[in-house]
C-alpha positions in Angstrom: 68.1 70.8 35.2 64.3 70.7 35.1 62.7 70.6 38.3 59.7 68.3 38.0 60.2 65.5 39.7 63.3 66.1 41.2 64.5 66.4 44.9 64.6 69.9 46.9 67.9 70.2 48.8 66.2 71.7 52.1 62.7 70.1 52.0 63.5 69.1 56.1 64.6 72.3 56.9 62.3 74.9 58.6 62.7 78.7 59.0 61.4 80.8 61.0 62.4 84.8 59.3 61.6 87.4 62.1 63.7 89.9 60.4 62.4 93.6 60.7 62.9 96.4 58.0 66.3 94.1 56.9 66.1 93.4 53.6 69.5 91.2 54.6 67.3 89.1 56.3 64.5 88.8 54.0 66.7 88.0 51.1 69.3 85.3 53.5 65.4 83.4 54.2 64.7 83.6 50.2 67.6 81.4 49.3 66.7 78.8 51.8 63.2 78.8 50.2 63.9 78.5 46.5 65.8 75.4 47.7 62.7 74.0 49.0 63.1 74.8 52.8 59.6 75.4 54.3 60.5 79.0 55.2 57.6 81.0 57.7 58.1 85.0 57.3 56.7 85.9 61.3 55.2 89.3 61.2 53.9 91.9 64.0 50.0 92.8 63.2 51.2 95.8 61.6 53.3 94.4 59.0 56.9 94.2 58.5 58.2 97.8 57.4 59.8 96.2 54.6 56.9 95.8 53.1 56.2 99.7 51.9 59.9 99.6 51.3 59.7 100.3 47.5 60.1 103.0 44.8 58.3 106.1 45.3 56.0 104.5 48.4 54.3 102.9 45.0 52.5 99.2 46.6 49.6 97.6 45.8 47.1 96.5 48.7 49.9 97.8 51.3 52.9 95.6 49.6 55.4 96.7 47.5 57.4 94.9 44.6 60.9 94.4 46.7 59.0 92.8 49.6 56.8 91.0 47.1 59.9 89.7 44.5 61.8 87.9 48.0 58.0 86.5 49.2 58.7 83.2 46.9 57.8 79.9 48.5 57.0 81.6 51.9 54.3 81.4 54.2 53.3 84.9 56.3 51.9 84.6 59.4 50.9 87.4 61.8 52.2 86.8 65.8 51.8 89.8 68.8 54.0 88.6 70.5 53.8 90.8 73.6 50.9 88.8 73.9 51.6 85.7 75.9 49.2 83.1 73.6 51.3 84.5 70.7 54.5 84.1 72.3 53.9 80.5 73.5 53.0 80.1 69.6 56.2 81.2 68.6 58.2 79.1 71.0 56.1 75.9 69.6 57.6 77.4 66.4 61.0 77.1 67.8 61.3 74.0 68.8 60.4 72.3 65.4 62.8 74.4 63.9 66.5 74.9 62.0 67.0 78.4 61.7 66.1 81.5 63.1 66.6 84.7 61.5 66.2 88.3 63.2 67.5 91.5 63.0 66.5 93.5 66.2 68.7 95.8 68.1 71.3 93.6 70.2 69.9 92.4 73.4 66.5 93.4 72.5 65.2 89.6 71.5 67.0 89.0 74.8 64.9 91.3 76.7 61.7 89.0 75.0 62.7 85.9 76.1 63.6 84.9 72.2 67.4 85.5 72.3 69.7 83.0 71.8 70.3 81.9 75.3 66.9 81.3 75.9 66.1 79.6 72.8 68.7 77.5 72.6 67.5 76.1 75.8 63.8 74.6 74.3 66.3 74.1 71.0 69.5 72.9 71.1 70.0 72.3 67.5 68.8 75.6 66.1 71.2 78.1 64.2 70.2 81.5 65.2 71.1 84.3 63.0 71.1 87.5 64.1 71.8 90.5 61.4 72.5 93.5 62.8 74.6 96.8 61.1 77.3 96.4 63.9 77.2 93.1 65.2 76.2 92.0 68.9 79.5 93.0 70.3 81.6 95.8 70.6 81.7 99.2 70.9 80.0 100.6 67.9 76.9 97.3 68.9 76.8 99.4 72.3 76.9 102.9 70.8 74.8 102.3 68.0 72.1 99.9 69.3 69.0 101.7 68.2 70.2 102.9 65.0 68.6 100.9 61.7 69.9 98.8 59.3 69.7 100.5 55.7 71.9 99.5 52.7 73.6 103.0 52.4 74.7 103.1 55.6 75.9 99.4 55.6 78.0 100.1 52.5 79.2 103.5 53.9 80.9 102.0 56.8 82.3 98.4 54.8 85.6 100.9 53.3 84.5 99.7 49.9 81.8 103.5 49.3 85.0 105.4 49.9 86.7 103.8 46.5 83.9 104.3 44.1 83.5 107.4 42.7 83.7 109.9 40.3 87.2 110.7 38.6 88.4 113.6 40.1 88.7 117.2 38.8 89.4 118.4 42.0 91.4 117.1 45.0 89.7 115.1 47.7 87.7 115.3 49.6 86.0 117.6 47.0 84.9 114.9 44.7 82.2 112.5 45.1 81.5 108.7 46.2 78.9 107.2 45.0 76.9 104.0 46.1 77.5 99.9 44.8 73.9 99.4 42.8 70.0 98.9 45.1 70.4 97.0 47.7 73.7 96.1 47.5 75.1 95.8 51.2 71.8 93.5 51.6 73.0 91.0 49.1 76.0 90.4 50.3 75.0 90.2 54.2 72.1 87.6 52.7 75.0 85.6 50.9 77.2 85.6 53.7 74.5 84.6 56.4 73.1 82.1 54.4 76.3 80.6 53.5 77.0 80.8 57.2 73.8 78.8 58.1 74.7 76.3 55.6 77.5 75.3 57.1 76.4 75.3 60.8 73.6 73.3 59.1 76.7 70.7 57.7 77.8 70.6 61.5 74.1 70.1 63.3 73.8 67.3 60.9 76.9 66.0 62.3 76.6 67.0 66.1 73.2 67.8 66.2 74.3 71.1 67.7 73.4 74.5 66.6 74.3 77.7 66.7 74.5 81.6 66.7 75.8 83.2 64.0 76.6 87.1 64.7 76.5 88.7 61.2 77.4 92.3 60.9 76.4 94.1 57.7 79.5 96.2 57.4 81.5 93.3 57.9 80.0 91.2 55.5 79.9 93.9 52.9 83.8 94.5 53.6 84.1 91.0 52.5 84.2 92.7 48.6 86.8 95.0 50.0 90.0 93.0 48.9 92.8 94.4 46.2 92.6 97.8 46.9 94.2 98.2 49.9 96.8 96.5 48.2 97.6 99.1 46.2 97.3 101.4 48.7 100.1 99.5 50.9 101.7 99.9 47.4 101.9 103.4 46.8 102.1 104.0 50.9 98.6 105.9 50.6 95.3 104.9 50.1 93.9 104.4 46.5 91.7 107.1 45.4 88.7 107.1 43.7 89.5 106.7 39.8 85.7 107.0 38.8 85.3 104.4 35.4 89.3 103.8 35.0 90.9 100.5 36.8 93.5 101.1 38.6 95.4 97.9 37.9 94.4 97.2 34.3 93.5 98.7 31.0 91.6 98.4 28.8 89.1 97.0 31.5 86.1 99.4 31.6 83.6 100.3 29.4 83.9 102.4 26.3 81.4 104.1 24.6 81.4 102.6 21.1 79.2 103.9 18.1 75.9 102.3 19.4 76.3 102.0 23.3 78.6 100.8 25.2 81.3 98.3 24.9 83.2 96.4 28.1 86.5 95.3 27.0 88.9 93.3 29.7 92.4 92.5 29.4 94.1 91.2 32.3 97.6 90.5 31.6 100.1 92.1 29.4 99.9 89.7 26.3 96.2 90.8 26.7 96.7 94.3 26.8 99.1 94.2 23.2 96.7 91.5 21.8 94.0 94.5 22.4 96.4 96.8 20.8 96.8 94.8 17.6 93.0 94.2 17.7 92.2 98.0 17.6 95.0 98.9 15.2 96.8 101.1 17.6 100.0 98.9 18.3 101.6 102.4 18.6 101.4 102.7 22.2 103.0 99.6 22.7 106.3 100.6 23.6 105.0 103.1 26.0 102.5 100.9 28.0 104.4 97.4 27.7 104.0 96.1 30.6 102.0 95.8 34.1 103.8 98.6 36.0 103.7 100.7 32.8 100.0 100.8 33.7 99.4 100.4 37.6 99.9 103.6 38.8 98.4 106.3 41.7 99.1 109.3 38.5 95.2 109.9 37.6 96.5 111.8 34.2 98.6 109.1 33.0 96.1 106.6 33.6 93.4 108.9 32.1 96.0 109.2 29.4 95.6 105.6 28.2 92.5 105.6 29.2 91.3 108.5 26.4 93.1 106.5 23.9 91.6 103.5 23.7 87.9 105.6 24.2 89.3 107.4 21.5 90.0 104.4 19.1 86.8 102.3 20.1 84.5 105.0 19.7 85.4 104.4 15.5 83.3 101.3 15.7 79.8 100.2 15.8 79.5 97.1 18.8 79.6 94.6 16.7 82.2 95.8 14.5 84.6 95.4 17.3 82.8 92.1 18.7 83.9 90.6 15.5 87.2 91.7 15.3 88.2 90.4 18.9 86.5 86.9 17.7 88.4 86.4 15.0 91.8 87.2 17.0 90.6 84.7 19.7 89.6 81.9 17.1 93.3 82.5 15.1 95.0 82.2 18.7 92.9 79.4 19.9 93.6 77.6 15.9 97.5 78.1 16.1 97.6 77.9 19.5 99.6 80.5 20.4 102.1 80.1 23.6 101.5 83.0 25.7 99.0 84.2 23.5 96.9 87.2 24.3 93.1 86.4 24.7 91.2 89.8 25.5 87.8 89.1 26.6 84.6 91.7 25.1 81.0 91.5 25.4 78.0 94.5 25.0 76.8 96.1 27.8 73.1 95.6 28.2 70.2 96.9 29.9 68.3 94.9 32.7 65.3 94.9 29.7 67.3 93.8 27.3 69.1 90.8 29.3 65.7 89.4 29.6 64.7 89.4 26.0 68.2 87.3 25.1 67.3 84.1 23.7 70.6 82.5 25.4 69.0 83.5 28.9 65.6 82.4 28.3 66.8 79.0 27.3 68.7 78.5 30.5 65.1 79.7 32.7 67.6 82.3 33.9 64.0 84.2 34.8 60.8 82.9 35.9 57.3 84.1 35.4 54.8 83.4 38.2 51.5 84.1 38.5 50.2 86.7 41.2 46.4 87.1 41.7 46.6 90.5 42.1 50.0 91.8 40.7 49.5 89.7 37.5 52.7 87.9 36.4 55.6 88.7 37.5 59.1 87.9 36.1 61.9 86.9 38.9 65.8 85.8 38.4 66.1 82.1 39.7 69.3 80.4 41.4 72.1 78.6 40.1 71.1 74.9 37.9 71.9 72.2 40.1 71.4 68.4 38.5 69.7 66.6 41.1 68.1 69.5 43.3 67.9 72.3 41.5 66.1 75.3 42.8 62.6 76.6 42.1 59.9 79.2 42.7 56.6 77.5 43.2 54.5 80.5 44.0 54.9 84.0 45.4 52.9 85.4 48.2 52.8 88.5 50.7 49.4 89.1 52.1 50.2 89.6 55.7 48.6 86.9 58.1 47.7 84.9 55.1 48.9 81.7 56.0 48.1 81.8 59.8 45.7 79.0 59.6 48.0 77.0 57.5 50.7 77.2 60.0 48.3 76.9 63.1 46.6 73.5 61.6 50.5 72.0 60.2 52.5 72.9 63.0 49.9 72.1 66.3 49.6 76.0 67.2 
């Protein structure tokens, strides 16, 4: 899996990332350039907004760590381009390359002269992607048109917000969502669009025919919207918000144990007694037994089991009850149990603490690169891949920085 010497997947791909304030788009062109695409972040001569986009407005020389952290393997290069020369530049740009990636209001690179109409004129072959938080259609696209892209609101409007929350004392709408982790909504739009590209890329190869890709971020988000409106065509209502508890499965959560915290998944029912035997309380088998015993809309009763099991875990110390679900899984796997129950358990950690574990720092999960002015910093690296396996070679994000690079490689 090392990467000297070894192939990158994309090295004959370029990408041009005119995003704007879209972390969706900044993050889709960082995937195409830790698999060795030669990615070009375009940028107005003030900057990119996304650059001061950062905890507490805290940057250093006018760039923050987000912006920094998805600046691997990129070149940044300023371009006015309400100025003709610049323009013309950019066009030059386009016709040498794969993808495009913007996320301006809908019809406004139209009203440039850089939508994909235009473009795909001087570049048949290229696959455009356009991010935008309703799409380039429809009537919320025609509505909404000037509003910006931010996570919150991208998550807000995917149906998936409305299900997370806090367990609730009081009836809805009283108690409170809450939001999917930083930067969520902006993950999954990069993972969709860049999946997306990927394949159109599969089908230029073939056709030698690009092109545009309309990606939504409430749509993509939406995307991790799947079981629960199952259950809610279940129960003939919609599921509400059950705060730590699953809805479909316990235990599966996490349980504060004697030293932290504990996640503990069973997914089927020889799971759920195996658990039971585990944690000495095979006394609430014959009320739980089976699936529907525990998939139910009644908050109390699944709060119910729920308190039980916090109850019985919170005897033990981590790796008291580590030890005890090992041993269960190495008898059953020995015997080999038909039907068996295999519950799964593992120690919730901090994001300090996963990058101190040995079993991670073998694998390079993380990479340290050198910054001359930020000092090392310490990034998560993609999947291991034999053959072309995916790297960071440097990280940059001094706007206009590579201008002459660009200019002098490209013919500007």
């Amino acid at each position: 899996m090392n990467p000297d010497g070894k192939q990158e997947a994309l090295d004959d791909t370029l990408v041009l990332d005119l995003s704007f304030a879209n972390f969706s788009g900044i993050i889709t062109a960082s995937f195409f350039a830790e698999a060795g695409a030669e990615v070009i972040k375009v940028e107005p001569p003030e900057g990119d907004p996304a650059r001061v986009m950062t905890p507490h407005g805290e940057t250093v020389e006018g760039v923050g760590i987000p912006f920094l952290s998805e600046g691997r393997n990129k070149r940044h290069i300023i371009l006015d381009i309400s100025q003709q020369d610049d323009l013309e530049k950019l066009k030059k740009l386009v016709v040498k390359a794969d993808v495009l990636i913007e996320s301006y209001a809908p019809g406004e690179m139209d009203s440039l002269g850089l939508g994909y109409r235009q473009l795909k004129e001087l570049n048949p072959g290229l696959i455009y992607i356009s991010l935008t938080p309703y799409g380039q259609f429809g009537s919320l696209a025609e509505k909404r048109e000037g509003i910006p892209w931010s996570d919150l609101t991208s998550q807000a409007e995917s149906g998936l917000a409305a299900l997370i929350g806090d367990l609730p004392d009081t009836p809805e709408p009283y108690n409170w969502p809450t939001r999917a982790g930083f930067y969520a909504a902006a993950y999954a739009t990069a993972v969709e669009a860049a999946t997306a590209a990927l394949v159109a890329l599969f089908y230029k190869r073939a056709t030698g025919e690009g092109q545009m890709l309309d990606i939504a971020t409430a749509d993509a988000y939406a995307s991790c919207v799947g079981i629960p409106p199952t259950f809610g065509h279940v129960w003939n209502h919609s599921r509400i918000r059950y705060g730590t508890l699953d809805y479909g499965l316990c235990p599966y959560g996490f349980f504060k144990c004697k030293d932290g915290h504990v996640a503990i998944a069973c997914f089927r029912d020889q799971d759920f007694r195996a658990a039971l035997k585990i944690l000495g309380r095979w006394d609430m088998e014959e009320d739980w037994r089976s699936l529907l015993d525990r998939i139910t809309d009644d908050v109390s009763k699944v709060k119910e089991l729920n308190d039980e099991i916090e109850k019985t875990v919170a005897k033990f110390t981590y790796d008291e009850i580590f030890s005890k679900f090992s041993a269960y899984a190495v008898k059953a796997a020995r015997s080999k149990w038909k039907g068996g129950g295999m519950p799964v358990t593992t120690k919730m950690v901090s994001a300090r603490e996963v990058m101190d574990i040995k079993h991670w720092q073998a694998r390079s999960t993380f990479s340290e690169v050198e910054h001359p002015v930020f000092g090392v910093l310490t990034l998560p690296t993609a999947g291991k891949m034999s053959e072309t396996p995916p790297r960071i070679k440097w990280i940059s994000a001094q706007l206009g920085e590579d201008n002459d690079f660009v200019t002098e490689k490209f013919g500007l």
